[in-house]
C-alpha positions in Angstrom: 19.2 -140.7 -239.7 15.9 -139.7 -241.3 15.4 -136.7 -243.6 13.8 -133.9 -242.7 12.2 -131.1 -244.8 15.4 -128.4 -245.6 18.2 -130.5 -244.6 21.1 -131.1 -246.9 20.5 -132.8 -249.9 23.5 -135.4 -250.0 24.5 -135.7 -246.6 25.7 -139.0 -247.4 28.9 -139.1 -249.3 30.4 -141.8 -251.9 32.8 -142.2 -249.2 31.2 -142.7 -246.4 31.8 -145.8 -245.2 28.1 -146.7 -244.0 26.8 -145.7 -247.3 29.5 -147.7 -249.9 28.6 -151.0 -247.6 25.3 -150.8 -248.1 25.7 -149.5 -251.8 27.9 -152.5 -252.5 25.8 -155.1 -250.7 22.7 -153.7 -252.3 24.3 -154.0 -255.8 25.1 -157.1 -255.4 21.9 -158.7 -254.8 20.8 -155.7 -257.5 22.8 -157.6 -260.2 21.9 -161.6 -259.0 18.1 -160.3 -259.3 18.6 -158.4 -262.6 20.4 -161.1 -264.0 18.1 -164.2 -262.8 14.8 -162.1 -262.8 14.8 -159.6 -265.7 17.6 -161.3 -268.1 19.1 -158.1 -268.0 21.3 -157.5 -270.8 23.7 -153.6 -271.0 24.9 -152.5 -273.8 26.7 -149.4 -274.5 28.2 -148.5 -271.2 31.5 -148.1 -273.3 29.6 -144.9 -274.2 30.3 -143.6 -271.1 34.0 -143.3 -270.8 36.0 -140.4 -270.8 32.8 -138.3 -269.3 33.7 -137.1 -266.1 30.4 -135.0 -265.4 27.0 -135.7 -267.3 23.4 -135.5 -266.5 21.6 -138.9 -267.6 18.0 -139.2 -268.6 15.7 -142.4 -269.3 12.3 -143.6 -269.0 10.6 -145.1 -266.0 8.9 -148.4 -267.0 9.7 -150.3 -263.4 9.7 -149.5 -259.7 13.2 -151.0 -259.5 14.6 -148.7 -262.6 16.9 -147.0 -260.3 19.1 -150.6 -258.9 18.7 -151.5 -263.0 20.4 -148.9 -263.5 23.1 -148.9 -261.0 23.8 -152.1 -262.3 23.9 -151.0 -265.9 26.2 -148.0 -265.2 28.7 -149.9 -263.1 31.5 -149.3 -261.9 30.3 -145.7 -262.3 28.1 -144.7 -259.4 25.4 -142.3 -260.2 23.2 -140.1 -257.5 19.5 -140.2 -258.8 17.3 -137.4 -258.3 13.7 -138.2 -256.6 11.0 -136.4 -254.5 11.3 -134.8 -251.3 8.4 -136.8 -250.5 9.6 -140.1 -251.1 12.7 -139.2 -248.6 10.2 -138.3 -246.1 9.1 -141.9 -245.6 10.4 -143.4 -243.0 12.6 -146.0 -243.0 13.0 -146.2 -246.8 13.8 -142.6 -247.7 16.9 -142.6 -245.5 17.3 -146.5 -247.2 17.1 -144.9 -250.5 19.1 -142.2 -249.5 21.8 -144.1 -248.9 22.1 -145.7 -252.7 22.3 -142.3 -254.1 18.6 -140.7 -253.9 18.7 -137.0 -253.4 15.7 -135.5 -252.5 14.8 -132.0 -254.9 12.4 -129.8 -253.4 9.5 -128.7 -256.0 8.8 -125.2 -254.6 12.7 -123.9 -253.9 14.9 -123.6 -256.7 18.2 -122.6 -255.2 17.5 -125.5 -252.9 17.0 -127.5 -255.8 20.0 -126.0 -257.7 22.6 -126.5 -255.1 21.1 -130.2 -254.1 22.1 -130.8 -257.8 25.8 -129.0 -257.8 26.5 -130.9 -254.5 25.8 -134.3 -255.9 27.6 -133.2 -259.6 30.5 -132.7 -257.3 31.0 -136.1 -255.3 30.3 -138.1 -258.3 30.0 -136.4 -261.7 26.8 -138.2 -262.5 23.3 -137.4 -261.8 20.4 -139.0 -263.1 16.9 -137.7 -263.8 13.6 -139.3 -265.2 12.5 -136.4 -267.4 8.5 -137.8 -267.5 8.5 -137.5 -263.7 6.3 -140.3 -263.0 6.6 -144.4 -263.0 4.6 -145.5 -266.2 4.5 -149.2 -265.1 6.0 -151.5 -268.8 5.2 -148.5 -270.7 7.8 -148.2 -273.8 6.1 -145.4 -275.1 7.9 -142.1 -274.0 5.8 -139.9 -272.2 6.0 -135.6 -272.7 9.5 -134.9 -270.2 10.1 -132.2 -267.9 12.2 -129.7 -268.5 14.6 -130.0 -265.2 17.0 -132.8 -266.5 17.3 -130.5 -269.1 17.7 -126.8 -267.7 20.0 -129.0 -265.2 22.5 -129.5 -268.1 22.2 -126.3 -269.8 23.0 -124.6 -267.0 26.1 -126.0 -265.9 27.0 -126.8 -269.7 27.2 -130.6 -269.1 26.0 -133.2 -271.8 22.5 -134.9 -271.5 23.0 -138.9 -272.4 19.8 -141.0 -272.7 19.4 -144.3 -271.1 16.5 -146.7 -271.9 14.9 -149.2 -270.3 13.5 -151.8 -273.3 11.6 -154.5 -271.8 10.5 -157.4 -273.9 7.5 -159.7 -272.6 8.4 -163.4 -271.8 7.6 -165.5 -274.7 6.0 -168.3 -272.4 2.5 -167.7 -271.4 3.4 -170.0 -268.5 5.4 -167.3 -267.4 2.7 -164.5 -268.1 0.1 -166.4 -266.1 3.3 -167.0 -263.4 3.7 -162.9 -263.4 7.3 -163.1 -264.0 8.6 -159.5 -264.9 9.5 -158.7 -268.7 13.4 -159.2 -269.9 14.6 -155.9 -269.7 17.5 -155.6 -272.7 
């Protein structure tokens, strides 16, 4: 079921039973990858109990950010906020779709708005990068957006920051091998 320009937002439920198979399956392999690729280390997910609804922000230093993340923030699901664009793609929008991306449309704000209440609703989390774009092993935070942000104040829900730290392999083995950095 591809997306197409002005359908729902989150069509796909947490409980829909096509959706939390692939969700779970994808994790899994998320978490054997972060763990023997990355060296991913989490700390302070503690900091998340007791919210119920939150908007999350954090800085986009790797394609894969959003299954780091997932993994980070489990058991917790989260629904992260990307592009129509990117859920116009065939094949992987509807892919990404179904591990939580909901597509925001640029030019429609009540679109926008009630793609963002929908997903608050089902799972009480929704995650934003605020500098909009990938910025490949950057760890220098780039000027954000202001969407995360009106997204909270609006609804009167707390922003909590997320970051990705990545530390470069020590090895230069590794370097020249053009293993990933440990993300911490």
């Amino acid at each position: 079921m591809s997306y197409r320009r002005g359908a729902p937002a989150v069509v796909f439920p947490p409980r829909f039973s096509p959706s939390a198979v692939l969700y779970h399956a994808f994790l899994a392999a998320v978490r054997l990858v972060d763990v023997a690729l990355f060296g991913l280390r989490v700390r302070g997910r503690e900091n998340l109990r007791g919210v119920d609804r939150a908007i999350l922000v954090s800085n986009h230093t790797l394609v894969l950010d959003p299954g780091l993340l997932a993994h980070a923030l489990r058991p917790r699901r989260v629904y992260f906020t990307m592009l129509e664009e990117t859920a116009l793609i065939p094949l992987l929008g509807t892919f990404v779709r179904l591990l939580g991306g909901v597509p925001l449309v640029r030019s429609s704000g009540s679109r926008r708005e009630r793609a963002i209440d929908d997903a608050l609703r089902q799972l009480g989390l929704v995650h934003f990068f605020p500098e909009g774009d990938c910025f490949l092993r950057n760890q220098e935070i780039q000027p954000f957006r202001r969407g995360a942000f009106h997204a909270a104040l609006r609804r009167g829900l707390p922003v909590i920051p997320v970051t990705t730290v990545l530390r470069e392999r020590a090895w230069p083995l590794w370097r020249r091998l053009g293993l990933p950095p440990r993300v911490l």
